[in-house]
N, C-alpha and C positions, 0 to 999 in steps of 0.2 A: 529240860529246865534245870539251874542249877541248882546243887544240891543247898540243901538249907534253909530253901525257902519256904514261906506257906505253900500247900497243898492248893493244887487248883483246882475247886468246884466247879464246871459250869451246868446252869440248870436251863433248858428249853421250859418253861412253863408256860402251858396255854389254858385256854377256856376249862376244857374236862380234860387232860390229860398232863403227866410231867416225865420230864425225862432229863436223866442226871448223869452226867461225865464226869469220873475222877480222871487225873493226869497223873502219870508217873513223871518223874525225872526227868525222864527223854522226851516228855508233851505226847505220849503212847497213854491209848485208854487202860487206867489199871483196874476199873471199876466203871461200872454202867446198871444203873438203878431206871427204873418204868415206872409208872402208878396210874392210877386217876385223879391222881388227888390235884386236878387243876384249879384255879382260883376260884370258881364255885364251890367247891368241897370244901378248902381250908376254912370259908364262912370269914373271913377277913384276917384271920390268926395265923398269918403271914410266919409269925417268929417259933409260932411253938411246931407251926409244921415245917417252919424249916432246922428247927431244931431237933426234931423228930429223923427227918431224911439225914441229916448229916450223922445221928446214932446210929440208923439203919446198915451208912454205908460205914461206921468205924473212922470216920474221919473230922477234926477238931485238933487244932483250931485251922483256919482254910481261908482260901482268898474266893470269894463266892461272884462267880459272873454270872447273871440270869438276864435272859430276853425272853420277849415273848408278852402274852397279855398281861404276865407280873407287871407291867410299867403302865398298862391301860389304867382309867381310869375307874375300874372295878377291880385295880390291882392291888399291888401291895405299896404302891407309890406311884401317882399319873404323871409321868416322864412326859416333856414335851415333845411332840413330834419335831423331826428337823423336817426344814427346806430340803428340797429335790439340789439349790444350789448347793447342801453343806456336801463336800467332798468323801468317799467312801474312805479313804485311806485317813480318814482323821475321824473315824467310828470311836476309835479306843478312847479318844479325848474328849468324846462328849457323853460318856457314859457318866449317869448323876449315883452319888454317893450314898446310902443310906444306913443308917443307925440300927443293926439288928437286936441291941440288947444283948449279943450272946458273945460274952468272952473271946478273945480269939476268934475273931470273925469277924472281916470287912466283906463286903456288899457292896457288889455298883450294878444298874443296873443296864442295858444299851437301849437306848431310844429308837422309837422307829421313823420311818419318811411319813411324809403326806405329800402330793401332789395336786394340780387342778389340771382338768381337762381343759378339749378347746373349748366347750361347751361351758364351761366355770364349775364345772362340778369336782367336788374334792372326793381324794380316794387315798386310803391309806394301808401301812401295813406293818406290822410289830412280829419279829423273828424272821420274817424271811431276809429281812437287809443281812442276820448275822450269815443268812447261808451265804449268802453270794459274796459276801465279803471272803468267806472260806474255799467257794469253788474259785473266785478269781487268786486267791492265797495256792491254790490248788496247781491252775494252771488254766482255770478256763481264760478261754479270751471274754474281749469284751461287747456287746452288742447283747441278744436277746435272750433272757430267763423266763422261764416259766417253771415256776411250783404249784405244782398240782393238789389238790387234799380239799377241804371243805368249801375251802374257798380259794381259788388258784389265783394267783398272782404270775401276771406276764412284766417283766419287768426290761427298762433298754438302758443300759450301761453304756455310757461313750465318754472320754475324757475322766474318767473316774468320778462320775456324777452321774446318776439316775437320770434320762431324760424320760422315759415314758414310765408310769406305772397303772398299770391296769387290773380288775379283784373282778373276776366270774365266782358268779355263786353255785359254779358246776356240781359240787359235790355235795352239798348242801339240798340243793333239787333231787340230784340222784337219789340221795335218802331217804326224805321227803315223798315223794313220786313212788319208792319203793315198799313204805313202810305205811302208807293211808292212801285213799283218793280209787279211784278209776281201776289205774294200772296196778295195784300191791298185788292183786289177787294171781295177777301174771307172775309177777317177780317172783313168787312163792315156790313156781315152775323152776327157777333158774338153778344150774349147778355145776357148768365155769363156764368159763369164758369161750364165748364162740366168735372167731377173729371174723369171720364172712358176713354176720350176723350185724356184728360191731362197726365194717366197713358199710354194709347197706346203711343205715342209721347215719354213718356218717356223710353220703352221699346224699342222703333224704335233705338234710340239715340246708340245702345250698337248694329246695324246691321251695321251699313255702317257712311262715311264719314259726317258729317253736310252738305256741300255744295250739297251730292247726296242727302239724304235723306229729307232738305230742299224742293225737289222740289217734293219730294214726296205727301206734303200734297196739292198740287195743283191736281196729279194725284189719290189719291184719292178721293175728291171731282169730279175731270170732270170724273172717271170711276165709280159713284155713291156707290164708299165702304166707305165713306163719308158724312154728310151733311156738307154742307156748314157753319152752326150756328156751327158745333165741331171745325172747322179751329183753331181759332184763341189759344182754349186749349190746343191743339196738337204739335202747334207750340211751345206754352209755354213751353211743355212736352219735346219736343225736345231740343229746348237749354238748361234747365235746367240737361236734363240727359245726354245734353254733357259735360257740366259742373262737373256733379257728375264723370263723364267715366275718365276725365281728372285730376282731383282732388284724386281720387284712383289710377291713374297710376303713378304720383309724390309722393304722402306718403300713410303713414298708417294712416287712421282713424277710432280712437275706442272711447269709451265711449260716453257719450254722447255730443251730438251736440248743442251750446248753439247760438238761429238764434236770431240776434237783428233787425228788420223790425217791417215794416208797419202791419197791422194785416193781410189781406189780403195774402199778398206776403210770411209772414212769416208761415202764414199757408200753402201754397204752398210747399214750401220748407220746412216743417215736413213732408207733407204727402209723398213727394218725399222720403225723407232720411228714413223714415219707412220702403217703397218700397223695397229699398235695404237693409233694415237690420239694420238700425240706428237707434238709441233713439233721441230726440228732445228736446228741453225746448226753448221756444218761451218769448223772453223778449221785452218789449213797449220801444220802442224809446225814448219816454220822461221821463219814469221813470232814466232811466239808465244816460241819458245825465243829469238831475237835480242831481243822486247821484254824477255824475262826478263834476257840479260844486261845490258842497262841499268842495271834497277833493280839487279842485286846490285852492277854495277860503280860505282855510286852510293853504295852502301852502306846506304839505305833504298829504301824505299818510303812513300808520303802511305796513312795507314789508311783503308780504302777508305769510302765514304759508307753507308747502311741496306741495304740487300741487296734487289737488285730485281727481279720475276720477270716485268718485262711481254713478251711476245713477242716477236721481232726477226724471226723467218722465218728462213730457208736463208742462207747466203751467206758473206760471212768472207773 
C-alpha cells in the first residue's frame, strides 16, 4: 500500500465471534486481533465497540472494511444482498458506506449474495463472498467452493459470477448432536480424530436417510460394533457425506475443489472429497480474506481471464 495513506482495517465480523486485520504498507498483516465480541455481544453499539477494537489494536484514524453479519440485519447496517447476476470482480463497488461517528474513520461495509434454487427456495450468504473473491485474487481457478464452519457454504463460480450457492447446516448439527439429545453422552468419549471411524460415517451417509442412520451411531456403540472414543468421527462422517450425497444430486461436480477453512476442518473435507473421487486444494482463511482486502481497499479488481478447471492438487 502506498505510503500515506489511511491504515487498512479489515474486520470478518460474525454472529459470536470477530476477527481483525491490520495491513502494513506492503498489504502484509502487521496486526491480527480475535474476540467474541460478535454482533450479539456489542448489543447494537456498533461504534463504541468499534471504537474500543481500533484502541486495542493502536490504530486511528483507518479506512475500516468489514464483512460478515455486521451488514445482516441484526448488524450494524442491513446491506442489501446482491444478485447471483452482480459480477464478483465489481464486489469493491458495491460496498455501502457508513457513518461511524468516530473521527478519522471511514467504514464500508461488503454485501453479501442471495440466490434461488430450482426449487424457488432462497439461500444466502455474508463473508464467504469476501473469501473467495480472495482465493480467486489468490490464484484459485474458478468452478466449486466449499467453506466449511457452522454453516458450510458450497459455492460455483463460472464467468465471474456465482452460479450455484448452496448452506448445509453441517456444523451446526455437529454441535447441536454433540452437546444435547441421544448421542452427547458418546461424544463425551471423543478425543481426536479417528480418520477410519470418519470414512465409515461417511460411507453409512450413501445407505439410508440422516435421521435413521443418525441413530445408528448410538446403536453401534450399545451393540459394541463401536467404541465409544470413534462416535463423535462417525458422526462427523455422517453429516459430511450427507452433505457430499446432496450436493451431487443438485449439480455436477468436477475439477477440482478449492475448500477455504480452518485447517483442521479443511482437511476433513479433502479427505472426504478424495473419498469420492475429487481433487482438493485447501486454502487458509486469512491468507485469502487479507488478499481480499486489497482488492476492495483498491477499489476494483482486473475481470478475471476464461474460467479454468485444470487441477492444481492439495496445497495452498
Amino acid at each position: 500500500m502506498a505510503s500515506g495513506k489511511q491504515p487498512i482495517l479489515g474486520i470478518d465480523w460474525g454472529t459470536t465471534n470477530r476477527r481483525a486485520y491490520l495491513l502494513d504498507e506492503g498489504g502484509e498483516i502487521a496486526r491480527l486481533h480475535a474476540d467474541d465480541q460478535g454482533i450479539l455481544a456489542v448489543k447494537g453499539d456498533f461504534a463504541r465497540s468499534l471504537r474500543e477494537l481500533l484502541a486495542s489494536m493502536q490504530v486511528r484514524p483507518a479506512q475500516v472494511l468489514m464483512s460478515g453479519m455486521v451488514g445482516s440485519r441484526n448488524g450494524w447496517r442491513d446491506v442489501p444482498y446482491l444478485d447471483t447476476i452482480h459480477p464478483l470482480h465489481r464486489l469493491p463497488a458495491a460496498m455501502l458506506e457508513i457513518d461511524s461517528k468516530l473521527p478519522g474513520v471511514s467504514c464500508r461495509i461488503v454485501p453479501g449474495y442471495r440466490a434461488t434454487d430450482d426449487a424457488g427456495m432462497p439461500d444466502v450468504m455474508r463473508g464467504e463472498e469476501t473469501q473467495i473473491l480472495g482465493a480467486l485474487a489468490s490464484g484459485a481457478p474458478e468452478g466449486w467452493f466449499v467453506l466449511p464452519g457452522t454453516h458450510c457454504k458450497w459455492v460455483h463460480v463460472a464467468q465471474d459470477r456465482i452460479r450455484h450457492l448452496l448452506t448445509f447446516m453441517t456444523g451446526e448439527l455437529f454441535a447441536l448432536l454433540s452437546e444435547r439429545g441421544t448421542l452427547a453422552a458418546l461424544m463425551q468419549h471423543h478425543a481426536a480424530d479417528v480418520p477410519e471411524a470418519f470414512l465409515q460415517g461417511l460411507e453409512a451417509a450413501a445407505s439410508g436417510p440422516f435421521t435413521h442412520r443418525a441413530f445408528s451411531c448410538r446403536a453401534l456403540v450399545v451393540t459394541d460394533q463401536m467404541p465409544a472414543s470413534h462416535a463423535a468421527s462417525w458422526l462427523s462422517g455422517l453429516l459430511i457425506g450427507c452433505e457430499l450425497q446432496e450436493i451431487q444430486r443438485r449439480a455436477e461436480v468436477r475439477g477440482v475443489v478449492q475448500v477455504v477453512g480452518s485447517e483442521k476442518l479443511a482437511e476433513r473435507y479433502a479427505l472426504a472429497l478424495r473419498h469420492i473421487g475429487l481433487q482438493a486444494r485447501c486454502w487458509q482463511p486469512d491468507a485469502v480474506y487479507v488478499a481480499a482486502l486489497r482488492i476492495l481497499a483498491a477499489g476494483a479488481m482486473p475481470q478475471p481471464a476464461a474460467s479454468s478447471q485444470s487441477a492444481t492438487g492439495e496445497g495452498g
